[in-house]
Each structure stands twice: as C-alpha cells, then as structure tokens.
C-alpha positions in Angstrom: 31.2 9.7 -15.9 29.6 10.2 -12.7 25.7 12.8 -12.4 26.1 15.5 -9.8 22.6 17.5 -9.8 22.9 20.9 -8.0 19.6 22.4 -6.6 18.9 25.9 -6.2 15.6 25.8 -4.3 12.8 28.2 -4.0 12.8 31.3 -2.3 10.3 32.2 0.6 8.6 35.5 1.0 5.9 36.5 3.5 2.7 36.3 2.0 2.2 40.4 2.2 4.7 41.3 -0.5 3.4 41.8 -3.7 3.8 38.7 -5.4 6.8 39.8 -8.1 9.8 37.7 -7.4 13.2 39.5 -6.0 15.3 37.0 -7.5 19.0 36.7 -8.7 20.4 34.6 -10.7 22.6 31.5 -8.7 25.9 33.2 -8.6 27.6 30.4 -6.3 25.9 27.3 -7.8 26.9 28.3 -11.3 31.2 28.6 -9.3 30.6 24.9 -8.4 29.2 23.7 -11.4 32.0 25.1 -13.4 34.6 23.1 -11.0 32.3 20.0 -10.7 33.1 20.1 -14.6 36.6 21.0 -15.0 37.1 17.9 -12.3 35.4 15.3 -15.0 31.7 15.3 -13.6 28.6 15.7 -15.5 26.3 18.6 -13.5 22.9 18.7 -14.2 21.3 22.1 -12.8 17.5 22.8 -11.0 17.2 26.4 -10.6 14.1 26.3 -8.9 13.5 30.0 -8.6 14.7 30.7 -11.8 12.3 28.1 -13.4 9.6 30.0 -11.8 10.1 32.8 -11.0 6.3 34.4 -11.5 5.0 31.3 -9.8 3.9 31.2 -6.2 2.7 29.0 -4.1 1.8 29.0 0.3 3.3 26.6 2.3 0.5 24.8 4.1 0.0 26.5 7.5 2.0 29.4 7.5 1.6 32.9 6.0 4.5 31.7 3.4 5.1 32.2 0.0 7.1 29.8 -2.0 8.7 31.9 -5.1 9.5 29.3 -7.8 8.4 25.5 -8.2 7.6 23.1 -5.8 9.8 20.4 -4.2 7.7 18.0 -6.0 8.3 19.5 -9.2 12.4 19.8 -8.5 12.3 16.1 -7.6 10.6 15.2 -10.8 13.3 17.1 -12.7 16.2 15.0 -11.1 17.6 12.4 -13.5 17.6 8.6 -12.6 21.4 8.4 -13.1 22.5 11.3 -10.3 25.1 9.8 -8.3 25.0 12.8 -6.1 22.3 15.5 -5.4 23.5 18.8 -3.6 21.1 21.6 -2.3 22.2 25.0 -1.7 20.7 27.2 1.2 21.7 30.6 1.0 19.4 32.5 3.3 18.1 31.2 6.8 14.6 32.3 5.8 14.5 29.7 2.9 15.3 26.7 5.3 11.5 26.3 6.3 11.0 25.2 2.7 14.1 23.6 1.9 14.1 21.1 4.6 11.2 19.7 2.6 12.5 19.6 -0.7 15.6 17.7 1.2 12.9 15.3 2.7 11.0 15.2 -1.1 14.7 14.0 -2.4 15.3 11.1 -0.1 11.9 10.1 -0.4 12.5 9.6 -4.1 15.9 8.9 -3.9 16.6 7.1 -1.0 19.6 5.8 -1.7 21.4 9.0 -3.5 23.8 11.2 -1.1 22.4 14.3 -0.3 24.7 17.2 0.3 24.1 20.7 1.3 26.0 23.9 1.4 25.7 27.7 1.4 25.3 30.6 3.9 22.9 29.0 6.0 24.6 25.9 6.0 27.7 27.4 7.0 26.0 29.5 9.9 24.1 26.2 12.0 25.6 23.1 10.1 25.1 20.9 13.3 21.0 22.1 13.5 21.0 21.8 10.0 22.1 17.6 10.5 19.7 17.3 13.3 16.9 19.1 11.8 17.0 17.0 8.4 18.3 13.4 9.0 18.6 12.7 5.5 21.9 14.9 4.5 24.7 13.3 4.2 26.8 15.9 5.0 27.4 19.6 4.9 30.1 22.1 2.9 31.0 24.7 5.0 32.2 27.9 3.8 33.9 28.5 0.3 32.5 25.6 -1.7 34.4 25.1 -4.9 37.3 22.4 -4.3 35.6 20.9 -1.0 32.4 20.2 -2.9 34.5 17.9 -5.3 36.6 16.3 -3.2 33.2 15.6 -0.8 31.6 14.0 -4.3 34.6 12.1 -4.9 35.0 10.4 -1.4 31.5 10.0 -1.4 31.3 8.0 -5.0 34.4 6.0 -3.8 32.7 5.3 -0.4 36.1 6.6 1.7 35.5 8.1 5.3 34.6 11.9 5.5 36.8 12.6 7.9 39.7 13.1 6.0 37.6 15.7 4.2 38.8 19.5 5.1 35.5 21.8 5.5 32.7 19.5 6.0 30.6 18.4 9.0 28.4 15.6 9.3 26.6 13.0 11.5 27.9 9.4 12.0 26.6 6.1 12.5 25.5 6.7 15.7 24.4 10.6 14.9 27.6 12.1 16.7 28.3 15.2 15.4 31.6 15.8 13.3 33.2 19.1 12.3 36.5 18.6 10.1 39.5 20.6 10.4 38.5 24.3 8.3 39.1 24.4 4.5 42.2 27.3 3.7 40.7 29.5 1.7 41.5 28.9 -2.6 44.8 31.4 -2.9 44.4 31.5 -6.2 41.5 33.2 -7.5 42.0 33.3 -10.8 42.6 29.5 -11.4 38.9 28.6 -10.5 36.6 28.1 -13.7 34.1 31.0 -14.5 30.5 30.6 -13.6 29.0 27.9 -15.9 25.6 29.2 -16.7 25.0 26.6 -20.0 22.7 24.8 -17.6 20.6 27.8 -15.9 17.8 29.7 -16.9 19.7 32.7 -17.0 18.1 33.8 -20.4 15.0 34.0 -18.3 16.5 36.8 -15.5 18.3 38.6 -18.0 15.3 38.7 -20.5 13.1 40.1 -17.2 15.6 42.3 -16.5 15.9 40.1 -12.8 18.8 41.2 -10.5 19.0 44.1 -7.4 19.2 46.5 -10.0 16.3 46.0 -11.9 15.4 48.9 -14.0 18.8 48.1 -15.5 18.0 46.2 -18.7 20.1 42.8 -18.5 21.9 42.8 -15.6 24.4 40.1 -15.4 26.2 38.9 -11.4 30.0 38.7 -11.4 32.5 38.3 -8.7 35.7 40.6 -9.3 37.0 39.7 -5.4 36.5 37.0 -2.5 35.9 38.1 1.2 36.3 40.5 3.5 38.6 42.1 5.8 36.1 43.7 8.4 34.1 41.5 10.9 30.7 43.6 11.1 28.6 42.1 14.0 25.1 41.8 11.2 27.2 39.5 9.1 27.7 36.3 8.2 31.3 36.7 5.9 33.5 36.1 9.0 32.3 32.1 9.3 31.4 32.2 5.3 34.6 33.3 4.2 36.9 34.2 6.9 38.7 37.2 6.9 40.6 37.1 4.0 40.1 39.3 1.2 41.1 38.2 -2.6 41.0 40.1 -6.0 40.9 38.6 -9.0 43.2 40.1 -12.0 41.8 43.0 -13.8 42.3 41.6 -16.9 40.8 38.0 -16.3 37.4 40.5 -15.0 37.3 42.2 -18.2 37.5 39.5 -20.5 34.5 38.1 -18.2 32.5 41.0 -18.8 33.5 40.9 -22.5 32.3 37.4 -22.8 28.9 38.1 -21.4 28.6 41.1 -24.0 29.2 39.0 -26.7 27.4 36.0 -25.2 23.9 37.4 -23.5 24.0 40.9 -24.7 24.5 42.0 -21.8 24.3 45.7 -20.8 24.9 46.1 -17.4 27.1 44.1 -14.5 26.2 43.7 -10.5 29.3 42.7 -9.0 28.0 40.4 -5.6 31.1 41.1 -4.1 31.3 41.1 -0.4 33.6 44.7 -0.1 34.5 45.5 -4.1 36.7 48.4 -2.9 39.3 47.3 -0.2 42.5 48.3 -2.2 43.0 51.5 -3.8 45.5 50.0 -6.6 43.0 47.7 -7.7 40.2 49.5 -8.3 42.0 51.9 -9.9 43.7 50.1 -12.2 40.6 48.0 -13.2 38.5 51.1 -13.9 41.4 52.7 -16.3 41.3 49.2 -18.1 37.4 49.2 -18.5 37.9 53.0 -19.9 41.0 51.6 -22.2 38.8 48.3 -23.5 35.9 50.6 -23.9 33.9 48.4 -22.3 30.5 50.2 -22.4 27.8 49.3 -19.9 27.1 50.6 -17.2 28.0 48.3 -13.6 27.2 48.6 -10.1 27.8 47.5 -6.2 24.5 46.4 -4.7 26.0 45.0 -1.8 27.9 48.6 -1.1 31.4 49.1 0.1 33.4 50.1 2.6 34.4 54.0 2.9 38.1 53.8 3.8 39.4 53.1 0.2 37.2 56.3 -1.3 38.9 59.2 -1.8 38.7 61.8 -4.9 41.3 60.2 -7.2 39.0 56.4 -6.5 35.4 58.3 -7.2 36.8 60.2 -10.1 
C-alpha cells in the first residue's frame, strides 16, 4: 500500500492583527483524503494551522506572521515511507510561506514527488512551476479524481501528459498545461470528508470557524460551483461554471453523522452560492424540519439574491 501525505500549511497574517488565529478547518484536504482512501492509499494528514493554531511565528524580514507550525516542524512530521507528498495553497497570501515549506520538503526528501493544488494553484500554476522548481506538478481546479490518478501515474512512473487537469514543467522546464478536467457529475458518489486524521477536535473544541461565537461549528459542502462569473472571484478557473447539488437526503445524514460523532451544534456550509435553485433549498429545509435536525447552520460565504423570495426566507 502506497503513503500519500497531504499538507495543509500555515496561514499568514500581517503582523498588526491581534495575534488569535482565523482559521477553518481543511474542508478540501479532508475531500481528497477521503478519495485517496477509497482508491487503496494510505493518507497521512499535516494540518499545519490546525496543529497550531495559537502559535505564531515572523517570517524573517517581512512584517509576516506565520499562524501554525513551522515548515521545519511539518517536515519533521512526514513519515519515511511517503511515496507522495502533496501541499495545498488555498489563498495567494499564504504562498510567501508555502514556497518554503515546498523547498523544506525537497530538501528532506529529495527524491519524493511533490504535488501542489488549491485556489492559488489553480489561479498562476505556470509562476507557481517557475517560482518553486521542486513541484512536480500541479492539480488544477476540482481535485478529487485528478489527484489520484496524478499519484497513480506518478508511482507507476507513466508520462503526465495523459493526465486531464494538471500542468507541469518538463525536462527541459517547458511549460505543460493538459487538456481541463470535466467537472465530477456526480456529486454524491465522492466519499465524505475524512477528518479521522485532522485535528478537527481542536477547532471544534475552540469553537474555530467564520462563525465563531457558535459553539462547534462544523464545514460541509451541500453544492459544487457556481453559475455567475463575478469579476473579484476566483470560482470561474476553480470550478468553472457549473453548479451541482448534492441530494438532500445524503446532506442530512452528514449532518446527522457529525451530531452523533463530534457533538456538533452548529453547520457552516463553504459553499460557493448555497441558494441557486429554489426546489432545492426548499425541499432540504422541509427535510431538516421533518428529521428534526436541531442546530442551528449558516452561509458565511453569502448567496446570491435571485433565488430569495418569501416562500425561500420563510
């Protein structure tokens, strides 16, 4: 059984907020583990912010904070045996640090495959290459089934470019961009976030989240996408335009699980735009009622308006 170790890195504030973390738990990290598994690999997890999340440290000549450990601690937690190591970026403002936990990896590991992925990743993949030799090559948008078929071709050393959704460097450093990854049609076939190997105890006990007055706030994700192309973000080249819903049913036995799992009392849905299709919504919020599911759950990344009318806010 082949080691995939997936890296959450550190997040990186400027150095005049007060220093009390703003971080979530790794929503996206925890998808891919959960397929990494159901495809017959063994995932070991660093959460790097969620291992410290009251720890910061400056990044040397800068007006930086690091929230969470240092590169030097991630690289100490990586096991000898890790066939592949993969690092997340989410936001671009973490990249100034994360470069160097990529360069920490090799320089421990300089013969593992380094793979990267994420929002920031998907935004710049060719500066991303060029700005940190050492990756071997980077998922772009939706990461589930392109992260294991990357890991597979990579462990059975067969050419990347038969790989849909990745972009890397060759021999010569050329830059290659595959043919774009259709986004997974089927929702409700990919795994539920595996959280056995986060810290999640650790946000949920601190009440960590966007909502965090909330007691134990737990992430979900009831859709995929969005429809709109809004010119401050990133979801077109993330995600395309394509907009997916999960079944009601499948969402609520989710939250059900988490009750009975974390105790649980409240749920932030990360979703993109939650309220794109009046039917849905609808239906999901009788079903919550008929379940008597009883916690409170909210949208912190908002939605759109054209969905809400009086029967929908009701």
């Amino acid at each position: 059984m082949t080691t995939i170790v997936l890296v959450r890195p550190p997040a990186v504030l400027p150095e005049m907020v007060i220093q009390t973390s703003q971080g979530t738990p790794a929503l996206g990290t925890a998808y891919l583990s959960s397929s990494l598994k159901k495809a017959g690999h063994k995932v070991f997890v660093i959460d790097a912010l969620g291992e410290g999340l009251d720890k910061f440290s400056r990044i040397k000549n800068t007006r930086l904070l690091v929230n969470g450990i240092t590169a030097t601690e991630i690289v100490d937690r990586i096991p000898l045996e890790a066939d592949v190591i993969a690092v997340a970026c989410m936001f671009s403002s973490d990249w100034i640090y994360t470069r160097q936990v990529i360069n920490k990896i090799h320089e421990a590991f300089p013969n593992k495959p380094i793979i990267t992925g994420g929002e920031h990743i998907t935004a710049d993949p060719e500066y991303s290459l060029r700005s940190v030799s050492r990756i071997t090559a980077c998922v772009l948008g939706e990461g589930e089934t392109t992260v294991v078929e990357l890991c597979e071709a990579i462990l059975k050393q067969q050419p990347l470019h038969t790989i849909k959704g990745i972009a890397f460097l060759d021999g010569d450093r050329t830059y290659n961009k595959t043919a774009p990854r259709p986004r997974i049609g089927s929702v409700d076939d990919i795994p539920w976030p595996d959280w056995d190997n986060y810290p999640i105890e650790k946000y949920l006990d601190q009440g960590f989240g966007f909502n965090i007055a909330r007691g134990r706030p737990m992430p979900m994700l009831a859709s995929r996408g969005c429809p709109y192309q809004c010119t401050f973000c990133s979801s077109p080249l993330m995600w395309t335009t394509e907009w997916t819903a999960r079944d009601q049913t499948d969402v609520v036995n989710e939250m059900k699980y988490y009750i009975e799992k974390y105790n649980i009392d409240h749920v932030e849905f990360y979703d993109l735009t939650s309220i794109i299709k009046k039917e849905w919504i609808v239906s999901f919020t009788k079903l919550l009622i008929k379940e008597n599911i009883n916690i409170t759950w909210s949208l912190p990344s908002g939605t759109r308006s054209e969905a809400l009318d009086e029967e929908v806010l009701a």
